[in-house]
C-alpha positions as CSV (number, residue, x, y, z in Angstrom):
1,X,-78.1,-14.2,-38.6
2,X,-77.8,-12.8,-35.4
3,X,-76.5,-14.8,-33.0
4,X,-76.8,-14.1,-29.2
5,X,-74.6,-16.2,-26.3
6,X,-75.2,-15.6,-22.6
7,X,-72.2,-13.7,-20.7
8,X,-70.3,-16.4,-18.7
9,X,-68.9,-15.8,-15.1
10,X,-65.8,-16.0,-16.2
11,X,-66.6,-13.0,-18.9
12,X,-67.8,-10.9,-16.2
13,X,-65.1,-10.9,-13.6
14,X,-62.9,-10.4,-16.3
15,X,-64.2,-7.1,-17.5
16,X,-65.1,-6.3,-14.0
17,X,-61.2,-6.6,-13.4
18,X,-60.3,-4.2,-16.7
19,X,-63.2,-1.7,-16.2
20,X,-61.9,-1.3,-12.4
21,X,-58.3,-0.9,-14.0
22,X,-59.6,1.8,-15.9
23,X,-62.1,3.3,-13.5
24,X,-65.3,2.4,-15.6
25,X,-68.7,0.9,-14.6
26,X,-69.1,-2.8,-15.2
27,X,-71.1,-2.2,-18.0
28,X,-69.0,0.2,-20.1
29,X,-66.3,-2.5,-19.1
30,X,-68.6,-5.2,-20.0
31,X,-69.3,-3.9,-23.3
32,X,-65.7,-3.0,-24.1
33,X,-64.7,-6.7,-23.0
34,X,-67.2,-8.1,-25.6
35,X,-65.8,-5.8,-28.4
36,X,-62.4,-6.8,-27.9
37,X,-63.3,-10.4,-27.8
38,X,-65.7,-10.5,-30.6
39,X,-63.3,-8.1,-32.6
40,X,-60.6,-10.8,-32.4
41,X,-62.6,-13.7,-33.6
42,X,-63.9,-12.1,-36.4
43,X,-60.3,-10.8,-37.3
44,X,-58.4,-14.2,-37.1
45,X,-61.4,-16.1,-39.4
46,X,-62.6,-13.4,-41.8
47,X,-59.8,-10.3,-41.1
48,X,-62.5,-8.2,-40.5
49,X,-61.9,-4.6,-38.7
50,X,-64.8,-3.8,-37.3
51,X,-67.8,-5.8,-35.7
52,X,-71.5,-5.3,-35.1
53,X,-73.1,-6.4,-32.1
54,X,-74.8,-5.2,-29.1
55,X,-74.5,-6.0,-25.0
56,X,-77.8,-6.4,-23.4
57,X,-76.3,-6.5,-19.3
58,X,-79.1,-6.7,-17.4
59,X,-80.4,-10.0,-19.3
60,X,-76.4,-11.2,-19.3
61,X,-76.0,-11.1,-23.3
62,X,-74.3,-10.2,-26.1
63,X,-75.7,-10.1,-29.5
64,X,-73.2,-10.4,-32.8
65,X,-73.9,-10.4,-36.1
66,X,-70.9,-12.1,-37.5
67,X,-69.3,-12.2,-41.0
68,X,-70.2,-14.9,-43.9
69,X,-66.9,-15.9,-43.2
70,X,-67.5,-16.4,-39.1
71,X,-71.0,-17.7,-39.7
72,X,-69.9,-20.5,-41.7
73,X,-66.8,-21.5,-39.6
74,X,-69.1,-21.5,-36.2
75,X,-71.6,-24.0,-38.3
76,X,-68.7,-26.5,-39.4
77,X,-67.1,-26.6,-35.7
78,X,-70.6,-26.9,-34.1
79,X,-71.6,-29.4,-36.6
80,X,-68.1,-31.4,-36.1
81,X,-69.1,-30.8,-32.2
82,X,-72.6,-31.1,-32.3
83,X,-73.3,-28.0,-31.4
84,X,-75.4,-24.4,-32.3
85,X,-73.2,-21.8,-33.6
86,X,-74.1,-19.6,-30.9
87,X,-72.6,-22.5,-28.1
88,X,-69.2,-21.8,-30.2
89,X,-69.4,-18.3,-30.3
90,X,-69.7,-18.2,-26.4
91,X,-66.7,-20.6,-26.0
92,X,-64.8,-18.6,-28.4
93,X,-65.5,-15.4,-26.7
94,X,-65.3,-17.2,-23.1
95,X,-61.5,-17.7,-24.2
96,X,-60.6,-14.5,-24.8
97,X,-62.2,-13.7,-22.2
98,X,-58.6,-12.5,-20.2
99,X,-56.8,-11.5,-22.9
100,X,-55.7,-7.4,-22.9
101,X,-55.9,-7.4,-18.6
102,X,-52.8,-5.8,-17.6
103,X,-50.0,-7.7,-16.4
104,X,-51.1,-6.9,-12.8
105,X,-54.5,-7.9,-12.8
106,X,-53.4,-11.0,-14.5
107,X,-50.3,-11.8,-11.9
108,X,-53.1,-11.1,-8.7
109,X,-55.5,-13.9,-10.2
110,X,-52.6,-16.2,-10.9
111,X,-50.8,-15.8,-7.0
112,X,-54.5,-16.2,-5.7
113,X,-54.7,-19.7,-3.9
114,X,-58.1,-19.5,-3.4
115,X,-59.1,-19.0,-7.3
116,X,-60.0,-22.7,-9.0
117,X,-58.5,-21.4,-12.3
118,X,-55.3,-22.9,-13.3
119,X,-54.3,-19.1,-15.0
């Protein structure tokens, strides 16, 4: 089962914000971001190590094939929520979405009174 979820705004200014801390292009950084993210769910509900998916940036989305494992925990949460596994898999990823920004790029969002995010 592949399943594909649409990159969120909140995805992309976050690995806008970590490619431009590492001086790469936004899709490099993109595709990094998803990685990282992807590579964290799959670890915490099957332990895996490794992950297989694909970024396709102009359309906006990532494609995962996720473990047995991850596959049947997104159907039990979307069935308890009523939703697609693929609707779980985008608010999973949407979470981490900040997590590994350097303490810098996380500290200018936070002092920014102008950003709607309380983080």
């Amino acid at each position: 089962m592949t399943l594909t979820i649409s990159v969120s705004d909140r995805f992309r200014e976050a690995a806008t914000a970590w490619g431009d801390d590492r001086l790469m292009d936004e899709e490099d950084a993109l595709e990094t971001k998803a990685e990282q993210a992807l590579l964290e769910i799959e670890h915490l509900v099957s332990g895996a190590n490794e992950v297989e998916f694909a970024v396709d940036a102009a359309d906006g989305e990532i494609h995962h094939e996720p473990t047995d494992a991850l596959e049947a925990y997104l159907e039990r949460q979307g069935e308890a929520f009523g939703l697609e596994p693929d609707a779980v898999l985008a608010l999973h990823v949407d979470l981490f979405a900040r997590a590994f920004l350097d303490d810098e790029t996380e500290s200018a969002s936070a002092s920014d009174p102008d950003d709607p995010r309380p983080y």
